[in-house]
PDB file of the backbone (N, CA, C, O) and the ligand in Angstrom, with CONECT records:
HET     ZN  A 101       1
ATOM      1  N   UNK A   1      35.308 -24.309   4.975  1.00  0.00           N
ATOM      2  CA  UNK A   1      34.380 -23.264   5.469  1.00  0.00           C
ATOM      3  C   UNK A   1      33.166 -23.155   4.539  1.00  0.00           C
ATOM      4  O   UNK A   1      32.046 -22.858   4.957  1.00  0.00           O
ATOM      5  N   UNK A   2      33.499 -23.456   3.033  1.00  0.00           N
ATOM      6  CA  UNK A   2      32.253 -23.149   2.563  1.00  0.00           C
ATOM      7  C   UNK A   2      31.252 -24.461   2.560  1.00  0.00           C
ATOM      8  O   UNK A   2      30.056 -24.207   2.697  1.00  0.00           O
ATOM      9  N   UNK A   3      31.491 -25.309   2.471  1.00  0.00           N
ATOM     10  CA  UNK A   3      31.024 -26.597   3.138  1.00  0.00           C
ATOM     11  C   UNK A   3      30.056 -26.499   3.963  1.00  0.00           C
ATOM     12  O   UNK A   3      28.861 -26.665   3.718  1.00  0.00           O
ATOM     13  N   UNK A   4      30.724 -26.130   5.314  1.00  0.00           N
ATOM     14  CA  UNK A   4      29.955 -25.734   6.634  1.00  0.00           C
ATOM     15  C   UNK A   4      29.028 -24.673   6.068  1.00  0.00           C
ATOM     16  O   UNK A   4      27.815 -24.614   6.267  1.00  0.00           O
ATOM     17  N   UNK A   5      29.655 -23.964   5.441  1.00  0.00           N
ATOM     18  CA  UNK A   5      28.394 -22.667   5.030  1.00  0.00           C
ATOM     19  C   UNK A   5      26.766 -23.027   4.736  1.00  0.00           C
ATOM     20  O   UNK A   5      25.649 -22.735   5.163  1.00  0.00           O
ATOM     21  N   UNK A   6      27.615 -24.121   3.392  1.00  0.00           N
ATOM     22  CA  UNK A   6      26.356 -24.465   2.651  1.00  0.00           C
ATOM     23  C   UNK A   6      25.426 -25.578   3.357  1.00  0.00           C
ATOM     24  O   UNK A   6      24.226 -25.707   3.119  1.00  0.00           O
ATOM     25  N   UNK A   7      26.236 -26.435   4.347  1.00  0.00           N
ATOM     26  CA  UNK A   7      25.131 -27.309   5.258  1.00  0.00           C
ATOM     27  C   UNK A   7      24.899 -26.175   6.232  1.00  0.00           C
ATOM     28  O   UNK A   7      23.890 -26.688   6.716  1.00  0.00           O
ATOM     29  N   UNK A   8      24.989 -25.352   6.723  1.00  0.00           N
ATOM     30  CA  UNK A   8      24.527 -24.374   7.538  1.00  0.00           C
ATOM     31  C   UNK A   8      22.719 -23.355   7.041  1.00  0.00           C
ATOM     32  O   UNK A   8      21.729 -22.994   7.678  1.00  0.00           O
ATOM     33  N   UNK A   9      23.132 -23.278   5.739  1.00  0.00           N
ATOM     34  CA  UNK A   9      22.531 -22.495   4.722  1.00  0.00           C
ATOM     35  C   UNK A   9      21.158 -23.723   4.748  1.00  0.00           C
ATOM     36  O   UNK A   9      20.049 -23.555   5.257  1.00  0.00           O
ATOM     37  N   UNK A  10      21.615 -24.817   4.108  1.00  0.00           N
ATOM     38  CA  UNK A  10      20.668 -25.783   4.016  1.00  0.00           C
ATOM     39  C   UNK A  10      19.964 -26.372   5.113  1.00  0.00           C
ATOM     40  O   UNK A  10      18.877 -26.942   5.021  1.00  0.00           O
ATOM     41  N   UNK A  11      20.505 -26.240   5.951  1.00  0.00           N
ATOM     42  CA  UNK A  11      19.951 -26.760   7.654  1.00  0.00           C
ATOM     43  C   UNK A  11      18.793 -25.574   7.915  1.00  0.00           C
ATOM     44  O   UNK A  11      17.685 -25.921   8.326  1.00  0.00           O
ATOM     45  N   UNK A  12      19.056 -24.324   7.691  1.00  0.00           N
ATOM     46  CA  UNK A  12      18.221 -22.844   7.820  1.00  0.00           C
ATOM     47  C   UNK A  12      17.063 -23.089   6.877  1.00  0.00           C
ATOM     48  O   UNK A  12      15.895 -22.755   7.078  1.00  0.00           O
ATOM     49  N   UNK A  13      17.496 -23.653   5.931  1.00  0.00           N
ATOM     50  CA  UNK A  13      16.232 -23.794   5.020  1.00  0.00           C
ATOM     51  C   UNK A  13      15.403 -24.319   5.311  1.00  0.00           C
ATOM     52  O   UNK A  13      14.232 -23.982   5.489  1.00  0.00           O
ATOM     53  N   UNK A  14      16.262 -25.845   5.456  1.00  0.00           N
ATOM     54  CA  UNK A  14      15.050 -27.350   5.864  1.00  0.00           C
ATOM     55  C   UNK A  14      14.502 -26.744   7.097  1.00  0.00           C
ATOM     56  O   UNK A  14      13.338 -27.133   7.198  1.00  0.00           O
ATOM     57  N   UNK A  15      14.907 -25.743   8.357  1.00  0.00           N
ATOM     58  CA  UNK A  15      14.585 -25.307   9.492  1.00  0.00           C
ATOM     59  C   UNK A  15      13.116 -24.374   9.606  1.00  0.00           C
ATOM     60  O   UNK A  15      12.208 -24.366  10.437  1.00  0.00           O
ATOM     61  N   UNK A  16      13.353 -23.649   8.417  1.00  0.00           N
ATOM     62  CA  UNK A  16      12.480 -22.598   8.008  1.00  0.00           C
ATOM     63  C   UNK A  16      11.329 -23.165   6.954  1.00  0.00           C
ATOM     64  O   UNK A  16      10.516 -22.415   6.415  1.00  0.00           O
ATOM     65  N   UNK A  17      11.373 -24.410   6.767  1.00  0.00           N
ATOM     66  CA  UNK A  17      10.287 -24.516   5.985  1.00  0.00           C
ATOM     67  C   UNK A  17       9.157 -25.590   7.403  1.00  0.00           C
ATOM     68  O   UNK A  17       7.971 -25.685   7.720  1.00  0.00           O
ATOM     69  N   UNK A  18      10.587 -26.216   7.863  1.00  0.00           N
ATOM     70  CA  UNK A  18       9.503 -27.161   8.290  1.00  0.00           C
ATOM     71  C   UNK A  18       8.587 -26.366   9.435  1.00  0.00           C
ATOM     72  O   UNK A  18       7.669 -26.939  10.023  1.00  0.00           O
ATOM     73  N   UNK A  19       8.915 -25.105   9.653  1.00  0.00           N
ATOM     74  CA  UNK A  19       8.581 -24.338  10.934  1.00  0.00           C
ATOM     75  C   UNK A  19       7.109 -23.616  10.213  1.00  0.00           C
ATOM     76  O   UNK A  19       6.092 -23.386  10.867  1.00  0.00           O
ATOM     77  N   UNK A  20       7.257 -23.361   8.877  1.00  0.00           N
ATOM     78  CA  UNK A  20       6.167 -23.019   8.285  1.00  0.00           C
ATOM     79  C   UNK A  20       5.302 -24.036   7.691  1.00  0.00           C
ATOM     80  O   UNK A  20       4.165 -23.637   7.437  1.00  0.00           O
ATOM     81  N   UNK A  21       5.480 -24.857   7.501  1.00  0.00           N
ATOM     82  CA  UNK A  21       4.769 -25.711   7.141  1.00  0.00           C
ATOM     83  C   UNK A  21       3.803 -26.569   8.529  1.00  0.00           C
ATOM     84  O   UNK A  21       2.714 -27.121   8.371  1.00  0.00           O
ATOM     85  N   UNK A  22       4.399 -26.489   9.539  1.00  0.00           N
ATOM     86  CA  UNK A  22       3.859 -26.940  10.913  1.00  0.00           C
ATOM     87  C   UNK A  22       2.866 -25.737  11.226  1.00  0.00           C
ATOM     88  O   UNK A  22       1.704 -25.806  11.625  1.00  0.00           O
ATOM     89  N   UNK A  23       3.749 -24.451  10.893  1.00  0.00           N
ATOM     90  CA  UNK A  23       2.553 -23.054  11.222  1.00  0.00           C
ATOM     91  C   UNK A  23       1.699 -22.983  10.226  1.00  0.00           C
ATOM     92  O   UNK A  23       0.939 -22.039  10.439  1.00  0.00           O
ATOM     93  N   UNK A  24       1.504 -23.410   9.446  1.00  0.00           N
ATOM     94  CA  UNK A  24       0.360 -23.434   8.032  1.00  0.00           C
ATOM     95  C   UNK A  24      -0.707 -24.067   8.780  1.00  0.00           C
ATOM     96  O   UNK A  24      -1.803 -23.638   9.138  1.00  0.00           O
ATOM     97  N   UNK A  25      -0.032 -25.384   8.959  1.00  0.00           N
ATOM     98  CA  UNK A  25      -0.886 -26.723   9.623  1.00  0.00           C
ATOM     99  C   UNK A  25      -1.930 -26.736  10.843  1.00  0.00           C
ATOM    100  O   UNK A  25      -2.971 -27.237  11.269  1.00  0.00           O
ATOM    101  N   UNK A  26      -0.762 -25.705  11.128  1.00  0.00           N
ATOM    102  CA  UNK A  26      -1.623 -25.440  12.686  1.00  0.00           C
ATOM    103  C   UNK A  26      -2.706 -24.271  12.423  1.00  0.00           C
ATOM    104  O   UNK A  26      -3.722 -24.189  13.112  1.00  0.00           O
ATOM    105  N   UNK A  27      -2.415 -23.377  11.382  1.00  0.00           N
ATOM    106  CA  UNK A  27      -3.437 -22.389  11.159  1.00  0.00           C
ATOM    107  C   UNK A  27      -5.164 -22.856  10.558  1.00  0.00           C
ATOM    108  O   UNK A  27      -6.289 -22.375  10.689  1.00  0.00           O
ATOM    109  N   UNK A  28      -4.512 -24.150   9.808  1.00  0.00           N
ATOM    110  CA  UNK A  28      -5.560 -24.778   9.040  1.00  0.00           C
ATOM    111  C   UNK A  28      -5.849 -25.751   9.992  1.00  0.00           C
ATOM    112  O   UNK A  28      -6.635 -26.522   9.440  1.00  0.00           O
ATOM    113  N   UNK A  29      -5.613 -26.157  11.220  1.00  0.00           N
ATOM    114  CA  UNK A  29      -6.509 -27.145  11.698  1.00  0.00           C
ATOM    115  C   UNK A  29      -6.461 -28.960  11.649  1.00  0.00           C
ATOM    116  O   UNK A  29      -6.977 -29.903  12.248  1.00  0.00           O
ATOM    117  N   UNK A  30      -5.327 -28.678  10.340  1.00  0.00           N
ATOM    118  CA  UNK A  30      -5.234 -29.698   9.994  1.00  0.00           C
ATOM    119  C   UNK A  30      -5.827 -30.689   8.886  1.00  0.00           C
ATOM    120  O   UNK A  30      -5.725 -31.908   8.749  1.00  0.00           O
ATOM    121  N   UNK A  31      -6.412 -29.808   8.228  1.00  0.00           N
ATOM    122  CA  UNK A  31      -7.341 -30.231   6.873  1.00  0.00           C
ATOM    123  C   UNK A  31      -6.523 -30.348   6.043  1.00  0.00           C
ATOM    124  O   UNK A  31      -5.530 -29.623   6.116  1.00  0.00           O
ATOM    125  N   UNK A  32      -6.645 -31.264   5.004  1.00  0.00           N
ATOM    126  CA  UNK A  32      -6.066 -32.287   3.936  1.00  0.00           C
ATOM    127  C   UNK A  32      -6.065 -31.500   3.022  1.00  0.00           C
ATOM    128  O   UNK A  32      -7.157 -30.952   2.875  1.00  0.00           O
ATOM    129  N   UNK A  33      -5.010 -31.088   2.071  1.00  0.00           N
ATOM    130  CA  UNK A  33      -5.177 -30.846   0.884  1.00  0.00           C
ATOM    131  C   UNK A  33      -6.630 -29.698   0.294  1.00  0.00           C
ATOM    132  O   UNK A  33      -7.352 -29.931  -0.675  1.00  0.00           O
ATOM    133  N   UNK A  34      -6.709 -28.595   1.135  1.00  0.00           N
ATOM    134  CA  UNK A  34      -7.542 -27.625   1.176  1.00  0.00           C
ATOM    135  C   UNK A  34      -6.852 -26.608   0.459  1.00  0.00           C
ATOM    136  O   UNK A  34      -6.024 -25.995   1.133  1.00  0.00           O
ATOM    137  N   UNK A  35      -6.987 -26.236  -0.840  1.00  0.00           N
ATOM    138  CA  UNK A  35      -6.159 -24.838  -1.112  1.00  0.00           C
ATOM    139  C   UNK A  35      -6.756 -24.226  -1.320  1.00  0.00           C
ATOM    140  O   UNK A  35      -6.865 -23.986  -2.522  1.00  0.00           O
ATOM    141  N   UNK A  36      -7.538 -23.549  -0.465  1.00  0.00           N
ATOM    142  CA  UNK A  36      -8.362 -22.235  -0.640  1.00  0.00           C
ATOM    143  C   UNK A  36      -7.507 -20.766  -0.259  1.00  0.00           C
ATOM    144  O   UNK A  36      -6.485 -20.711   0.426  1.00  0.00           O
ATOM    145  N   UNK A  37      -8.087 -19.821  -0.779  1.00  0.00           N
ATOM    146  CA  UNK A  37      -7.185 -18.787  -0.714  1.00  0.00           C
ATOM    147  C   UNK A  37      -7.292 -17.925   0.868  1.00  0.00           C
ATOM    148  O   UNK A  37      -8.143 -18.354   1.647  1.00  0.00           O
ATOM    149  N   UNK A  38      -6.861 -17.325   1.091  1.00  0.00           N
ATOM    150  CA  UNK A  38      -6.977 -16.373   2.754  1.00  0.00           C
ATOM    151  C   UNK A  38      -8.317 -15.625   2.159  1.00  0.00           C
ATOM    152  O   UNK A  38      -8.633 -15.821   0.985  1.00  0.00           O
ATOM    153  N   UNK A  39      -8.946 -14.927   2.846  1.00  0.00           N
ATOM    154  CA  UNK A  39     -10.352 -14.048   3.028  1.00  0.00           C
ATOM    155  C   UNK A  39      -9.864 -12.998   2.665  1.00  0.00           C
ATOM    156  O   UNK A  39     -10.305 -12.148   1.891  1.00  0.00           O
ATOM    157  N   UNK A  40      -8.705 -13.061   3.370  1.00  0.00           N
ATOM    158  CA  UNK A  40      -8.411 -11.327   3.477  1.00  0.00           C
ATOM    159  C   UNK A  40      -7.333 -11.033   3.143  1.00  0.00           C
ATOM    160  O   UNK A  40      -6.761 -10.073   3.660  1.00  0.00           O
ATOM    161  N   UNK A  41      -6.703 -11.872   2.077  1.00  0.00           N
ATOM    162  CA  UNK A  41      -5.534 -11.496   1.945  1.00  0.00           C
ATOM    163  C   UNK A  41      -5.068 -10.372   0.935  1.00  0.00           C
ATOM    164  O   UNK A  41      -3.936  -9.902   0.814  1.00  0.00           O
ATOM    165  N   UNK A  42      -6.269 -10.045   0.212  1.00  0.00           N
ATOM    166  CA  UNK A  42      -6.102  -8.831  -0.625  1.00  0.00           C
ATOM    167  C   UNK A  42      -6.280  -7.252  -0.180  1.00  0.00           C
ATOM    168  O   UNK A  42      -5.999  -6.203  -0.760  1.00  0.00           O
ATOM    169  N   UNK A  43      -6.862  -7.537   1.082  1.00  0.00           N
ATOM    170  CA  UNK A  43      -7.243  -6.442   1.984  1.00  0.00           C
ATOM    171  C   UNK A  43      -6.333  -6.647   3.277  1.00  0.00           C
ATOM    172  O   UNK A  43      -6.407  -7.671   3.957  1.00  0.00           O
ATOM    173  N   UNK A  44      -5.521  -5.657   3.545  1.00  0.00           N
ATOM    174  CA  UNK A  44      -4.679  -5.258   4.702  1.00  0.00           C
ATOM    175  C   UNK A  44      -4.862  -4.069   4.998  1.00  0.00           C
ATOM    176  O   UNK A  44      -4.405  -3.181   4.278  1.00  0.00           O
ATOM    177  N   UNK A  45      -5.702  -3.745   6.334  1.00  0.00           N
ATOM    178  CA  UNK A  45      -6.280  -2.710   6.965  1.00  0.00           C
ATOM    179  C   UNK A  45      -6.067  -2.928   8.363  1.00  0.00           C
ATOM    180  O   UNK A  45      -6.435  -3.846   9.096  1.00  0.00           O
ATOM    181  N   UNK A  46      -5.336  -1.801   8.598  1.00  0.00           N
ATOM    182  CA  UNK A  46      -5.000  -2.219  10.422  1.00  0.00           C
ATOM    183  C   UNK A  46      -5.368  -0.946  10.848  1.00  0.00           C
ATOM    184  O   UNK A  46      -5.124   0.070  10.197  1.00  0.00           O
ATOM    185  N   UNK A  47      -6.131  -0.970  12.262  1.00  0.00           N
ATOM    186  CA  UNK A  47      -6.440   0.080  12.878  1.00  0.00           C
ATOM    187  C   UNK A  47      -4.878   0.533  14.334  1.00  0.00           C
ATOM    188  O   UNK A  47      -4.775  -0.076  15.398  1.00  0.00           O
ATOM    189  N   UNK A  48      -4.206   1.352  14.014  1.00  0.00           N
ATOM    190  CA  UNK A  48      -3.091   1.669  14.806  1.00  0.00           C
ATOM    191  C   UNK A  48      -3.110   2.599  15.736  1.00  0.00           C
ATOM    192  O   UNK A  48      -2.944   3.805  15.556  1.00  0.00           O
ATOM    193  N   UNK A  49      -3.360   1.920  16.975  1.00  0.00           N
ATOM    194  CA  UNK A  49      -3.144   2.766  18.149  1.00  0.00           C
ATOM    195  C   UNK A  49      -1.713   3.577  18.341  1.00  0.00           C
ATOM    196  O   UNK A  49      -0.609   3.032  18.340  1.00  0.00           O
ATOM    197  N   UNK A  50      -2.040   5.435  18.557  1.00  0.00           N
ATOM    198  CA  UNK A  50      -0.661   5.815  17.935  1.00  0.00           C
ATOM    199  C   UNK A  50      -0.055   5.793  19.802  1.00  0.00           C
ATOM    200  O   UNK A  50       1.144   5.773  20.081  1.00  0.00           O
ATOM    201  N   UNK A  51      -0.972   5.800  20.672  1.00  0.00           N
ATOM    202  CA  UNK A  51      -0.423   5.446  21.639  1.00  0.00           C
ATOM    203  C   UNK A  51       0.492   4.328  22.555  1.00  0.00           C
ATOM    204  O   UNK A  51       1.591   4.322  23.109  1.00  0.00           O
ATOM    205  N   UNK A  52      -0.390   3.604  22.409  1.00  0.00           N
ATOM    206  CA  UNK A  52       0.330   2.392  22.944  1.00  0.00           C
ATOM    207  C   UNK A  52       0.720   0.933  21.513  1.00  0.00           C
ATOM    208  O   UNK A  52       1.407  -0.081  21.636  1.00  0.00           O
ATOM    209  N   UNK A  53       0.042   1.381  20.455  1.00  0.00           N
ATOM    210  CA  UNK A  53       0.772   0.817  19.052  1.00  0.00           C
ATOM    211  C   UNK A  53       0.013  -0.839  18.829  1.00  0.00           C
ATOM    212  O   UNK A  53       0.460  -1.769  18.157  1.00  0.00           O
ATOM    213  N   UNK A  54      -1.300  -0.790  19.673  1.00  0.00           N
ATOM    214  CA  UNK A  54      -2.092  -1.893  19.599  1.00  0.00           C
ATOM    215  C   UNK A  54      -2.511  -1.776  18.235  1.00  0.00           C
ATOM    216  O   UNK A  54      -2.508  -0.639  17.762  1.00  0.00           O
ATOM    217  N   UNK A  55      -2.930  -2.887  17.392  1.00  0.00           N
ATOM    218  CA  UNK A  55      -3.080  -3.113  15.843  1.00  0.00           C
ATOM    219  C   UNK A  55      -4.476  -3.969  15.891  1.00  0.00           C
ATOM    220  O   UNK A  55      -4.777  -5.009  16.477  1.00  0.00           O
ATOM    221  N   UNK A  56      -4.978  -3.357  15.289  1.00  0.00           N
ATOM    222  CA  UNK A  56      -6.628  -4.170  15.007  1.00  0.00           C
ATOM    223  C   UNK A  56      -6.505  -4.712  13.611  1.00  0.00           C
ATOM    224  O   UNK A  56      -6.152  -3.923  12.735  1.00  0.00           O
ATOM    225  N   UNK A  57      -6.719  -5.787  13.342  1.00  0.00           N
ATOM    226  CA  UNK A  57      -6.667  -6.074  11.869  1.00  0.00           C
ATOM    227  C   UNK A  57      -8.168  -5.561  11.655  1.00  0.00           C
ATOM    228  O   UNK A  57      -9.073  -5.692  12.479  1.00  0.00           O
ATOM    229  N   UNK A  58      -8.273  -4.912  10.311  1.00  0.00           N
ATOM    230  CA  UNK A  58      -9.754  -4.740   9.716  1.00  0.00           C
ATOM    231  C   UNK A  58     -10.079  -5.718   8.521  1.00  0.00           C
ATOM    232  O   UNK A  58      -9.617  -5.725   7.380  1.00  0.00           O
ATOM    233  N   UNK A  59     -10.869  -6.416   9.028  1.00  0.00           N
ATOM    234  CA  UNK A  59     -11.065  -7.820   7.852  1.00  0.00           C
ATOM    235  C   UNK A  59     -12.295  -7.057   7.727  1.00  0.00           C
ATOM    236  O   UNK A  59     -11.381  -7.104   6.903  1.00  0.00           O
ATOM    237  N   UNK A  60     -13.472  -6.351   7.650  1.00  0.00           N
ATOM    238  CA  UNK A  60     -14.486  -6.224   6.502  1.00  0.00           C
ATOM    239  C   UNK A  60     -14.399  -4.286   6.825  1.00  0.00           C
ATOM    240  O   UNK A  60     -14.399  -3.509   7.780  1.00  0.00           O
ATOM    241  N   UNK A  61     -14.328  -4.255   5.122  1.00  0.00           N
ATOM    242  CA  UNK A  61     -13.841  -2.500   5.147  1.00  0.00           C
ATOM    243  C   UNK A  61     -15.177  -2.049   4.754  1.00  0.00           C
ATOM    244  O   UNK A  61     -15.120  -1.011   4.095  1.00  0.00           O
ATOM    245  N   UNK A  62     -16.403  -2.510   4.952  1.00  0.00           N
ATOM    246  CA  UNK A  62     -17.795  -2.075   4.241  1.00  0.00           C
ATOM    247  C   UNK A  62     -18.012  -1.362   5.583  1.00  0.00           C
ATOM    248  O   UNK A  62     -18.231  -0.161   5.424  1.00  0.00           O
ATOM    249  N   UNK A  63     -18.013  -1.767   6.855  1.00  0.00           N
ATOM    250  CA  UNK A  63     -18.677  -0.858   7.635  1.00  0.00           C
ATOM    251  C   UNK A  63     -16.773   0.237   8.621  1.00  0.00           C
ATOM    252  O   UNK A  63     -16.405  -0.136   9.735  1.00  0.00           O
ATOM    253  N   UNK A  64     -16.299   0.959   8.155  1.00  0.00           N
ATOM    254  CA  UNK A  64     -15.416   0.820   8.317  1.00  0.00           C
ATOM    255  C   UNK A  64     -15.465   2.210   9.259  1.00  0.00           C
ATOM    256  O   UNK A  64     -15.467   3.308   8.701  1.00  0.00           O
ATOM    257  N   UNK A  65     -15.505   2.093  10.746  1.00  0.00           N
ATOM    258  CA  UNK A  65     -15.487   2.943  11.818  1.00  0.00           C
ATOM    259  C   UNK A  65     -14.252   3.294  12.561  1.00  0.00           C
ATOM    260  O   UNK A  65     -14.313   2.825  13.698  1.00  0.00           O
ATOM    261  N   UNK A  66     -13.750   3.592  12.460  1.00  0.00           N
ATOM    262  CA  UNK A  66     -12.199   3.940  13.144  1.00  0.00           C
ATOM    263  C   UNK A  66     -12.661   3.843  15.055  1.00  0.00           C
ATOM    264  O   UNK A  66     -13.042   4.855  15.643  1.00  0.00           O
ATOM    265  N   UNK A  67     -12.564   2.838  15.579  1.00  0.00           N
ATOM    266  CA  UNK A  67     -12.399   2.418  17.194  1.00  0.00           C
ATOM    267  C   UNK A  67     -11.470   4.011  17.856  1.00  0.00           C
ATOM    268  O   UNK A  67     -10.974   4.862  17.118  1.00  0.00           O
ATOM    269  N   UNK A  68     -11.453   4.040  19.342  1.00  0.00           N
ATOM    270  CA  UNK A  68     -10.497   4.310  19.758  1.00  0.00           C
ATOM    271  C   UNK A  68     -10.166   3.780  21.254  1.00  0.00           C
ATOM    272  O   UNK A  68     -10.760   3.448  22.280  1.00  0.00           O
ATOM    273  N   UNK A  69      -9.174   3.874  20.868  1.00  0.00           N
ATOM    274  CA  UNK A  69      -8.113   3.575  22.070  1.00  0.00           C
ATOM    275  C   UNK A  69      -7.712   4.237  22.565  1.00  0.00           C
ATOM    276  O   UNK A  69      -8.004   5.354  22.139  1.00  0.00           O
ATOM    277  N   UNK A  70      -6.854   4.239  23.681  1.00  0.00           N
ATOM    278  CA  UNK A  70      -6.519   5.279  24.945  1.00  0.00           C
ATOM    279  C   UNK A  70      -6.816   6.787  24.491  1.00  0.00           C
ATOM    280  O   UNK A  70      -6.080   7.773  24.501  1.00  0.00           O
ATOM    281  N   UNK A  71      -7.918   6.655  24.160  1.00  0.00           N
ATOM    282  CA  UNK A  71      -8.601   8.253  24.908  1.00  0.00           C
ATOM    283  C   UNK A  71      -8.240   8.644  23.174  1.00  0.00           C
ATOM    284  O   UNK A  71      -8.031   9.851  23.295  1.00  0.00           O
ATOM    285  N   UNK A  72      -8.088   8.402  21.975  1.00  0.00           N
ATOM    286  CA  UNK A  72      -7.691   8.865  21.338  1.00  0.00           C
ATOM    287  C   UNK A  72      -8.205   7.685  19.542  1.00  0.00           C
ATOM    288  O   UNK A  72      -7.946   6.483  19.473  1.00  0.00           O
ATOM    289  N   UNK A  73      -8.879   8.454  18.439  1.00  0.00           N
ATOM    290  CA  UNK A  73      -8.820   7.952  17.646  1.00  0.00           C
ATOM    291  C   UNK A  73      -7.648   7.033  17.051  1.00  0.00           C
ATOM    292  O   UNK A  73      -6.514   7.510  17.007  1.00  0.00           O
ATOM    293  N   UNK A  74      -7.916   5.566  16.533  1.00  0.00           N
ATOM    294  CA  UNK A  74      -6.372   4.953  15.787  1.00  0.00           C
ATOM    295  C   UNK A  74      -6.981   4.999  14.575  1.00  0.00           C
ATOM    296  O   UNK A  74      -8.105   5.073  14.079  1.00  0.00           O
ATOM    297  N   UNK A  75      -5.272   4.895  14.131  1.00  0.00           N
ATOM    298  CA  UNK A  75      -4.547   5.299  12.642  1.00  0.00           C
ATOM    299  C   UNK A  75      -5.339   4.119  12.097  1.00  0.00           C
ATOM    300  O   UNK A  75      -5.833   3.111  12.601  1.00  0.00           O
ATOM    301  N   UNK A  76      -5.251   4.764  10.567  1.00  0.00           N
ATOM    302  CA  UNK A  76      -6.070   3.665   9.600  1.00  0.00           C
ATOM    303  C   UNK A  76      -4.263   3.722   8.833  1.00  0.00           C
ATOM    304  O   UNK A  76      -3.408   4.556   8.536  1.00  0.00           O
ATOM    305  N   UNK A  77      -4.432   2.583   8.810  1.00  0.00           N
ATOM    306  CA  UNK A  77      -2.930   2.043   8.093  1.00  0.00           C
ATOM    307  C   UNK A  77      -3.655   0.935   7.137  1.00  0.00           C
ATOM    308  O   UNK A  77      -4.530   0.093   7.341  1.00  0.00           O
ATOM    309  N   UNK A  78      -2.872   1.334   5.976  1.00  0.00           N
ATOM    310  CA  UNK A  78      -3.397   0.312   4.844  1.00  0.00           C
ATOM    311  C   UNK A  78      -1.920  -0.313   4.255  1.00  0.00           C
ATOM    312  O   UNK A  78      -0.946   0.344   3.888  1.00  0.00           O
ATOM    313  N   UNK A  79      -2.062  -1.697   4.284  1.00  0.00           N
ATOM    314  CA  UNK A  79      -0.342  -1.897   3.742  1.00  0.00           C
ATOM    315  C   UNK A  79      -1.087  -3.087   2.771  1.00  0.00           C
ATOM    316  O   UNK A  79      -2.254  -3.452   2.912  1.00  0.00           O
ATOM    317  N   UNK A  80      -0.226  -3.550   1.858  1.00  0.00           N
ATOM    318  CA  UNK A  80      -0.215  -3.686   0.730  1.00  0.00           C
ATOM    319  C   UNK A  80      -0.244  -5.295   1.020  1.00  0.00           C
ATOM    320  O   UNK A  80       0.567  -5.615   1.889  1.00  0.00           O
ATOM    321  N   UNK A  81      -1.085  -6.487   0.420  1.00  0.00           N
ATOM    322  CA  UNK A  81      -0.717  -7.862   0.594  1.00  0.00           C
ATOM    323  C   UNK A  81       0.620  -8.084   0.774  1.00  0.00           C
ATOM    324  O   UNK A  81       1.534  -7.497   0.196  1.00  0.00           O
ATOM    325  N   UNK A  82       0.706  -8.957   1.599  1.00  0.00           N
ATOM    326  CA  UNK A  82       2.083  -9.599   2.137  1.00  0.00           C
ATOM    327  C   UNK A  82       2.407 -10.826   0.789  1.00  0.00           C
ATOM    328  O   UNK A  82       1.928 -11.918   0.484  1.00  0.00           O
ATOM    329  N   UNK A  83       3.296 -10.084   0.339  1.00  0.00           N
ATOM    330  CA  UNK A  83       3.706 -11.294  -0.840  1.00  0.00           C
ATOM    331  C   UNK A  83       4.602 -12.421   0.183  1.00  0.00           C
ATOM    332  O   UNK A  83       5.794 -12.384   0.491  1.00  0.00           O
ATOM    333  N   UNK A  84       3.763 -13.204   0.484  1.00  0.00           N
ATOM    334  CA  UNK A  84       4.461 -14.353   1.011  1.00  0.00           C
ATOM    335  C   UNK A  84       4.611 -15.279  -0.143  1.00  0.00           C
ATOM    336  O   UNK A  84       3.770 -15.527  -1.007  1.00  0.00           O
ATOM    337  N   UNK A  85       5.990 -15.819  -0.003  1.00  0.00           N
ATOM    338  CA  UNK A  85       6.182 -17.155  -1.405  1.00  0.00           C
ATOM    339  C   UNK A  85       6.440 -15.730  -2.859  1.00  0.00           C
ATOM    340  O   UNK A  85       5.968 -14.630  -3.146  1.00  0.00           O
ATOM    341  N   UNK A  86       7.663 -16.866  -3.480  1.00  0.00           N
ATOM    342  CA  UNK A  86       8.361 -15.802  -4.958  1.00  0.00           C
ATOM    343  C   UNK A  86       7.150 -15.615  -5.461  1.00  0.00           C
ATOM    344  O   UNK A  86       7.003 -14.953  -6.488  1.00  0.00           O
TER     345      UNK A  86
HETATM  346 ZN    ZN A 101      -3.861   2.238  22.888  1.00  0.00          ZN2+
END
């Protein structure tokens, strides 16, 4: 059983990387060896519709107008960079 565990465990891994590494790929277009950093990855600003729970990402906070949606101002939600990777 623990056998199976650990090729189970390891199959999830190799599963989960290659799924991100294809979604990286596909985000980038496909460019070679580009390690530039995200734009916005230090800034996480979402505009939250409290109605129907639609999410605006806010990528530039200089002109920063709160939209609304169904008949009603959305939430300014600020969450913290996504520590993706240890
Ligand atoms: Zn809405």
């Amino acid at each position: 059983l623990r056998i199976a565990l650990g090729v189970l465990i390891g199959f999830g891994i190799l599963l989960v990387g290659v799924w991100f590494f294809s979604a990286m790929s596909r985000t980038r277009g496909g460019s070679t060896a580009s390690e530039e950093p995200e734009e916005v990855a230090d800034l996480d600003v979402y505009f939250v519709c409290g109605e129907c729970g639609t999410e605006f990402r806010v990528e530039r906070i200089g002109d920063l107008q709160v939209p609304r949606h169904c008949g009603e101002k959305m939430q300014v939600e600020r969450r913290g960079p996504s520590s993706a990777g240890s």
